[in-house]
C-alpha positions in Angstrom: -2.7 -5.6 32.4 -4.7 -3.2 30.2 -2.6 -0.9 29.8 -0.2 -3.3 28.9 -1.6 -4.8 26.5 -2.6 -1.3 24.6 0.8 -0.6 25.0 2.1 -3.8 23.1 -0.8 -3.9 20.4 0.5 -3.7 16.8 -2.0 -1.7 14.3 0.4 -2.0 11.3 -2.5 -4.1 9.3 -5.3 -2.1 10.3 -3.7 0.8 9.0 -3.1 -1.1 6.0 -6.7 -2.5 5.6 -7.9 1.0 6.1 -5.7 2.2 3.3 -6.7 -0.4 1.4 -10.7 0.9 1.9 -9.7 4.0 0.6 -8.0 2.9 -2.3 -4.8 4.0 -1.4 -3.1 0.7 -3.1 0.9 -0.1 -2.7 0.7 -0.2 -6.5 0.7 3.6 -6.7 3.9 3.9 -4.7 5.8 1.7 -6.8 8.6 3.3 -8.8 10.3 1.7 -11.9 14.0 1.6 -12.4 16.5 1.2 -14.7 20.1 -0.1 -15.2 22.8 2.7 -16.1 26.2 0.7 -16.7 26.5 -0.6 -13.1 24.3 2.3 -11.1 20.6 1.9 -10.9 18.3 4.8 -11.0 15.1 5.7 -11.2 13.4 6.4 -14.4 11.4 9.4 -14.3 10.7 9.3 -17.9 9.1 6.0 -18.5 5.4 6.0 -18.2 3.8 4.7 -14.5 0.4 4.7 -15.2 -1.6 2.3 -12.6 -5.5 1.9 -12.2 -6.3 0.7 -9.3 -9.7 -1.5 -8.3 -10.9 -1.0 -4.8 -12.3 -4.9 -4.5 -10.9 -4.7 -0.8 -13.9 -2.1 0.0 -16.3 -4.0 -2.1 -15.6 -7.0 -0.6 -15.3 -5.7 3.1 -19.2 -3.9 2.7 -20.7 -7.1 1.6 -19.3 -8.8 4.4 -20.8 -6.3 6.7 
C-alpha cells in the first residue's frame, strides 16, 4: 500500500513552492509577442525587464 501510494503521489506544487522560495518566479519565463499581418511571433526586440519580489520566502520563514 506504501509503495503505492509513493508511486501515485503528485509533487508538481512542491516543485513549484520550492521554485517559488528561490525566487525562480513564472514572470521571468514569460515572453512577449507581437502580431505580424496574420503570423504571431515573438518579439526579441521589445524590452522584458521583470523584478521579481520573493514575498513567497518571506512569508513561508515567518510561518516557520
Amino acid at each position: 500500500i506504501v509503495s503505492d501510494l509513493i508511486r501515485e503521489h503528485d509533487n508538481l506544487k512542491m516543485l513549484e513552492g520550492i521554485r517559488y522560495y528561490n525566487n525562480e518566479n513564472d514572470i521571468l519565463r514569460r515572453r512577449i509577442y507581437r502580431f505580424d499581418g496574420s503570423a504571431v511571433t515573438e518579439d526579441t526586440e521589445r524590452v522584458n525587464k521583470r523584478i521579481p519580489n520573493n514575498w513567497h520566502k518571506l512569508l513561508v520563514d515567518q510561518k516557520t
